[in-house]
Structure formats: C-alpha cells, structure tokens
N, C-alpha and C positions, 0 to 999 in steps of 0.2 A: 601469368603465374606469379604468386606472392615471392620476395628474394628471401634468402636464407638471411638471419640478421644474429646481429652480434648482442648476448644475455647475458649481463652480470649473476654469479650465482654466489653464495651464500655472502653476502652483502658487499660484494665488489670484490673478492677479495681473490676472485679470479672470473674468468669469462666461460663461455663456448658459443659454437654457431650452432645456431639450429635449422629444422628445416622448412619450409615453407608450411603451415600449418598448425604447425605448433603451437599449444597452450599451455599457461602455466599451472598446473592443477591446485593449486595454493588457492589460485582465487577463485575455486570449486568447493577445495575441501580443507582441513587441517591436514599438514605437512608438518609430516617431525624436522624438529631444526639440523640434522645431520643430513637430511636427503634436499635433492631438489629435480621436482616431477614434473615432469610435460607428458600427453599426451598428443595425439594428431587428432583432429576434428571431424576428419572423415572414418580411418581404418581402426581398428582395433591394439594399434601401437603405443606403448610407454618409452618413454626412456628417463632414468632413473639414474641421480649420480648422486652419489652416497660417500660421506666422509664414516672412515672405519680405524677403527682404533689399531694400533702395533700390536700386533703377535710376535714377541721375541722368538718362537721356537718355530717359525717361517723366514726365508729371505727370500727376494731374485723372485724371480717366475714361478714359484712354488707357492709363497705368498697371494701374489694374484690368483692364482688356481684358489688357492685356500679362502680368501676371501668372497671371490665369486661362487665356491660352492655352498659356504656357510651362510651367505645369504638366502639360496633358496633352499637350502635347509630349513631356515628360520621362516620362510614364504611359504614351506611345502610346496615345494615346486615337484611337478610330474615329471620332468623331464628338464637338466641343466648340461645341457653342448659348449663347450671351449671350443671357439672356430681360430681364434691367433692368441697368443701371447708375445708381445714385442719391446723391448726395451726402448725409453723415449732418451733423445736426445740430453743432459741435465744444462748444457748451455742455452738451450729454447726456450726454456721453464720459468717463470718470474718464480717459482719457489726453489731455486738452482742453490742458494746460500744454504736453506733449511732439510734439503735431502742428500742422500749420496748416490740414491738410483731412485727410480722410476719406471712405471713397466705401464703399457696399457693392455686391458683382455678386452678382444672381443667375443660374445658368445650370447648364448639364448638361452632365456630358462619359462618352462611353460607351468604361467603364475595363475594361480585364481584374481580376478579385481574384486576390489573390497564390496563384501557384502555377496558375494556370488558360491556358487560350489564351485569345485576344478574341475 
C-alpha cells in the first residue's frame, strides 16, 4: 500500500497529508489559484481545499457553516451534510500570528464533476 505523504499547498505556504492515491488535478486540468484539488485514482472521491474570503457578518462555527454552504450553492450541489464543526488549536497553526480562531468542518456535498449533469 502506497504511504500517506506530506503536500505543499498553495505554494508552500502551508501543507497537508494526503492519502495513498491521490492526485493532483492541476496536472489534469486548470485549477483556480484559490483552490487546491486531488482526486483519488481509483473511486470517485475529490478533496478540495479552498481559500475563501472574510464575511464580516459571520464568526466562530457559524462562519464555517456559511462558507461550506455557499460553496455548494455556488457548485449546485444536491445535497450539502455538516457532519463536525470543531475549533483547532491557534498554538498548532503556523498561521497562529495571522488569526484569532480557526474552526475545521467536516461535511459532504453531492457535486456534479465538471462537464457532467448532477
């Protein structure tokens, strides 16, 4: 089994692990400079990490809801599930200086892939 490895994302300026399979969809297709896309090579899976602008008239956990909904808004998504909302650490964070919170969601939203119907 391929290991999980370590992926510089929007040009170092922080990481993540990913999981044994994963590709970068960039060198498939054009990727807007806010997102950064992997797919898996076997299943029908994305994962998809998106820098999003401040909404002053959101904070906290409410924020994250907001942002995860309005993107698949923006996606037309069928279907958009909130399965956690958690606050992260801000001492963990190499951007600890730059925020004063930090929240992660995790959740589903069922996307059409590009060029396809939903």
């Amino acid at each position: 089994m391929e290991p999980t490895r370590d992926y510089p994302l929007f040009g170092g300026a922080f990481s993540a692990t990913l999981p044994p399979g994963a590709i970068d969809v960039s060198d498939l297709r054009p990727v807007p400079d806010n997102q950064e896309v992997f797919c898996h090579r076997v299943t029908d899976q994305s994962l998809i990490v998106e820098l999003l602008e401040l909404q002053a008239h959101v904070q906290g956990e409410e924020a994250a809801r907001y942002h995860f909904e309005d993107v698949g808004g923006v996606q037309e998504a069928r279907a958009v599930q909130v399965e956690t909302v958690q606050p992260l650490v801000l001492e963990n964070l190499a951007l600890r200086g730059c925020c004063q919170e930090a929240w992660i969601l995790s959740g589903q939203q069922q996307v059409a892939k590009e060029n396809h119907q939903p």
